[in-house]
Structure formats: C-alpha cells, structure tokens
C-alpha atoms as one frame of an Amber mdcrd trajectory, in Angstrom:
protein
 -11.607  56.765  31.618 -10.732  54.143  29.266  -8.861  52.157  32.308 -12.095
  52.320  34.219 -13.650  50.283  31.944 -11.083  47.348  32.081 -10.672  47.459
  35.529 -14.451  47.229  35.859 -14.760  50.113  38.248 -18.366  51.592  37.237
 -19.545  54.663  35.501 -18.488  57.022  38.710 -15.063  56.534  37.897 -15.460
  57.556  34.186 -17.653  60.734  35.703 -15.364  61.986  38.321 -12.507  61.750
  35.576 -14.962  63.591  32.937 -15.535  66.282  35.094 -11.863  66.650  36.954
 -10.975  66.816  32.759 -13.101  69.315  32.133 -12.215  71.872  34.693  -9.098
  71.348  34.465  -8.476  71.773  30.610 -11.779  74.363  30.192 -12.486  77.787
  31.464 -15.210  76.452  33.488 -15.284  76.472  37.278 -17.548  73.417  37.551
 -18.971  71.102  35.506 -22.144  68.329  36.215 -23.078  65.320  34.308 -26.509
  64.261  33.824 -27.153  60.384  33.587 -30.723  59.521  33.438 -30.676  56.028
  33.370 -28.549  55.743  36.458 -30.202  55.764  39.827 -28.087  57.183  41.878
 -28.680  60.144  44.283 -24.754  61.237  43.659 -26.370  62.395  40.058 -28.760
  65.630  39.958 -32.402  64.313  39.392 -34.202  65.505  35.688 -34.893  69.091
  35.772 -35.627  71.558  33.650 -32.476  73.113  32.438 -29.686  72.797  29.583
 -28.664  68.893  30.885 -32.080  68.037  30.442 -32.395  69.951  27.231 -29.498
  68.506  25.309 -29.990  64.842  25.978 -33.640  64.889  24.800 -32.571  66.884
  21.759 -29.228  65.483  20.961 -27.280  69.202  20.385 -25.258  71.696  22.619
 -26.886  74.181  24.488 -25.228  77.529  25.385 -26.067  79.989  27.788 -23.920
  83.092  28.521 -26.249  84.760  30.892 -28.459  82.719  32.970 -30.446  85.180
  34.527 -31.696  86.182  31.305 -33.513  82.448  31.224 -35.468  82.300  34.533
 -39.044  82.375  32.334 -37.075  79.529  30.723 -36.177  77.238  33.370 -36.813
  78.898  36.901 -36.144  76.133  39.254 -32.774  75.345  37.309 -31.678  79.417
  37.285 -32.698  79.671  41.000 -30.424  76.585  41.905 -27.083  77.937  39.927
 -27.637  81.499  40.979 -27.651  80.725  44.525 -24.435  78.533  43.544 -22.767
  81.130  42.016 -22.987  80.113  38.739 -24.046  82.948  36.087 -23.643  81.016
  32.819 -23.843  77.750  31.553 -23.261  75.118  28.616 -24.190  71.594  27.510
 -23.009  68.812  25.990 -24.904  65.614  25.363 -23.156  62.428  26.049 -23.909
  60.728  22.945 -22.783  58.083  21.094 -23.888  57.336  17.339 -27.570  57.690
  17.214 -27.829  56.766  21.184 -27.750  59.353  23.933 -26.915  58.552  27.242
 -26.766  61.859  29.291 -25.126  65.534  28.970 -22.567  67.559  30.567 -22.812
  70.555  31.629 -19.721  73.229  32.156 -20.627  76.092  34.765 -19.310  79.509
  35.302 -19.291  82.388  37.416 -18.823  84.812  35.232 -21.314  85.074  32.160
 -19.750  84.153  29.204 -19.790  81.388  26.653 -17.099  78.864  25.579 -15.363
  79.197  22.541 -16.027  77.028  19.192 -12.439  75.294  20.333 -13.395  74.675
  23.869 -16.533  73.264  22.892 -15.091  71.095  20.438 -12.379  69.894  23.112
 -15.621  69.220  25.549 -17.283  67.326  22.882 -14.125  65.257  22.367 -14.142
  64.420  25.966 -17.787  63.924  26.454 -18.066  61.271  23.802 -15.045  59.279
  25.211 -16.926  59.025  28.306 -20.145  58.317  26.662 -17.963  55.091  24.744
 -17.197  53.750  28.346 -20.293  54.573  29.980 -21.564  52.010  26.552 -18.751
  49.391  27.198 -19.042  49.201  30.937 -23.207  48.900  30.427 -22.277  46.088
  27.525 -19.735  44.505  30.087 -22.012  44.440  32.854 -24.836  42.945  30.413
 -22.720  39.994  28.936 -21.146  39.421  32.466 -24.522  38.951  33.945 -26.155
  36.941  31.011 -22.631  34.653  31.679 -23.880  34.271  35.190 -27.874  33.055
  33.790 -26.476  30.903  31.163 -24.057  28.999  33.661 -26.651  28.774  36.333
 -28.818  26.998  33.663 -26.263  24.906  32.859 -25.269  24.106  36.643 -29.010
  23.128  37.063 -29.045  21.134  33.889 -26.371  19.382  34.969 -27.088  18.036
  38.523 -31.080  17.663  37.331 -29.480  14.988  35.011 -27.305  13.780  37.733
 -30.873  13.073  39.913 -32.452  11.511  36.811 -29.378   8.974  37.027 -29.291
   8.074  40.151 -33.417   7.908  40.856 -33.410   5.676  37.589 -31.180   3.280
  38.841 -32.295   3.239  42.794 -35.769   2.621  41.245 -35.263   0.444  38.674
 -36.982   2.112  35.725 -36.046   4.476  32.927 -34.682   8.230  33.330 -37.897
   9.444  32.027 -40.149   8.178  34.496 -37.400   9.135  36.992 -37.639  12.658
  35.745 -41.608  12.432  35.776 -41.024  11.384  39.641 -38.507  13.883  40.406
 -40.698  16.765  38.895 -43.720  15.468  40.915 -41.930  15.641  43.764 -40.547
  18.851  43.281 -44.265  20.336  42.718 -45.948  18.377  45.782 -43.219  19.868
  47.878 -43.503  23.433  46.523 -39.890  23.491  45.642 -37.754  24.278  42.790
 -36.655  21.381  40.977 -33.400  22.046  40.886 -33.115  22.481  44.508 -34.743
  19.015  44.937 -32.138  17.431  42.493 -29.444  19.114  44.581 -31.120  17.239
  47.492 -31.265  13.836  45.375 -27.531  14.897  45.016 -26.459  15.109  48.174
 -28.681  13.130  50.350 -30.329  15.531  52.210 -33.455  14.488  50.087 -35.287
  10.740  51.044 -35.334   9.948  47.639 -36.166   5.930  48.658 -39.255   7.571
  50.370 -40.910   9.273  48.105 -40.002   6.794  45.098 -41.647   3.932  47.320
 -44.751   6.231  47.553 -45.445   6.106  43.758 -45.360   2.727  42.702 -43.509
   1.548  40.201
C-alpha cells in the first residue's frame, strides 16, 4: 500500500491490496471498502448498512447474524443474503479526527471476529486510510504545482509582449500593456493567448497598435 503511494498509482491500488490483506490474514470470506468521496462505480454507492454506519459515526460495527437486522437495514440484508453473506463487520477508515470511508469484512457463516482480528483489521485499515490521505495530499500539491506554473508561464510571456509592443511602438510598457489588454478584450480573447500571439507572430501586432494612436 505504502508503494502505491510513491509510485503514484491511485487509491484502487491501496483498496485491492486492503482487501486481498484482509481475506487473506482474517477469517472473512470477503471484504468491501466504502469510499464516499470517490466517484467511482467500482465502489458500492451509500447505503444503509454497517459501511455507512461506521464512517458517519467513527466506531466498529459488528454483526454476527444479519438476518436478525433486516428492520435495521433491509436493502443492505437483502443484498448480502442473496450473496451469501450471513454476518458482517466494520471498520472505519479513519485517520486522526478525519474519516475517509470503512471496511467491511463479510462472512458466510454468522459469527463475529475476535478482539485480535479486529485489532489486526484496524491496523490495516488505518494504513490504508494514511495513503488514501497522502495520495489525496499528492494529487492536491501536484495539481496546485501545475496552477502556480501556468501563472507563471503566462506572467512570463505577458511581459515578453509588453517588451516587444513597447519598443515596436515607441512608448512605455505600461501603455503597451494598456494596448495589449484592450486588444485582448475587443477580440474576446484571453490575454495570455494574445501575448502568445504577440510572441510568435501569429498576432498583427503593427495593426492593431497603428489603430490606437499613439
């Protein structure tokens, strides 16, 4: 799980390897994770039902008979019976004061997981919730990297317009700016985009500088 986050391989990776974990090293047959927050229709949607139940509340829920609950959640009992499943418990992924989803480890016979299991399932649900944080933090940073140097790109070839418009007109970068930015607003386009034109050449600058005067 941990490797998924530095090879940057998204939050299925660190769910496929929660739940492979889980069956393999609990005496669960199958096990679901619940991420809210992620829309995705490999995920099952909120429902009624222990997932549900344990991220909004933050604590394990345990269920050794599930038949016992249909009252309780009807559309959630009537989905795992007719899966086989007869019992059920949940874990919330959670992280500090910050919960991101639950897991939930499903059985066929009724019975409930030991304190030690559920401790080991805890253990293992709040690793994954750590790289389900650092992956979301990743992708946050990586993409406010991406605004900040687009800004910057801009920034850079607006002053590169400003420049060039000052000297082919013969006045100060200010007015050249005030030009360029009238331009830009006349044309309906983004100013950038008319600075990358400047740029380039595939903008008559001569033209429209001629247009307003001095």
């Amino acid at each position: 799980m941990t490797a998924s986050v530095a090879e940057d391989q998204g939050p299925d990776r660190v769910v496929d390897t929660l739940s492979s974990e889980c069956v393999r090293l609990l005496p669960i047959d199958s096990a679901e994770v619940f991420l809210p927050g992620l829309k995705s229709e490999r995920y099952p949607a909120a429902e009624a039902g222990p997932a549900l139940e344990s991220f909004e509340t933050g604590s394990g829920v345990a269920v050794d008979d599930l038949s016992a609950e249909v009252t309780r959640w009807p559309g959630y009992v009537a989905r795992m019976a007719g899966l086989g499943f007869a019992a059920v418990s949940a874990l919330p992924l959670r992280a500090m004061e910050e919960t991101v989803g639950a897991v939930t480890f499903l059985s066929t016979e009724t019975a409930v997981l030991s304190a030690e299991d559920r401790r080991l399932g805890q253990a293992l649900a709040d690793v994954a919730t750590l790289c389900l944080i650092q992956q979301r933090e990743l992708r946050h940073y990586r993409t406010l990297s991406e605004q900040l140097q687009t800004a910057l790109d801009s920034r850079v070839i607006i002053e590169q317009a400003k420049g060039m418009l000052a000297e082919r007109a013969g006045v100060g970068v200010s007015k050249a700016f005030q030009r360029l930015r009238a331009f830009a607003r006349s044309t309906n386009r983004k100013l950038s985009d008319v600075a990358h034109g400047v740029v380039d050449g595939t903008v008559d600058s001569e033209e429209f500088l001629r247009s307003r005067g001095g």
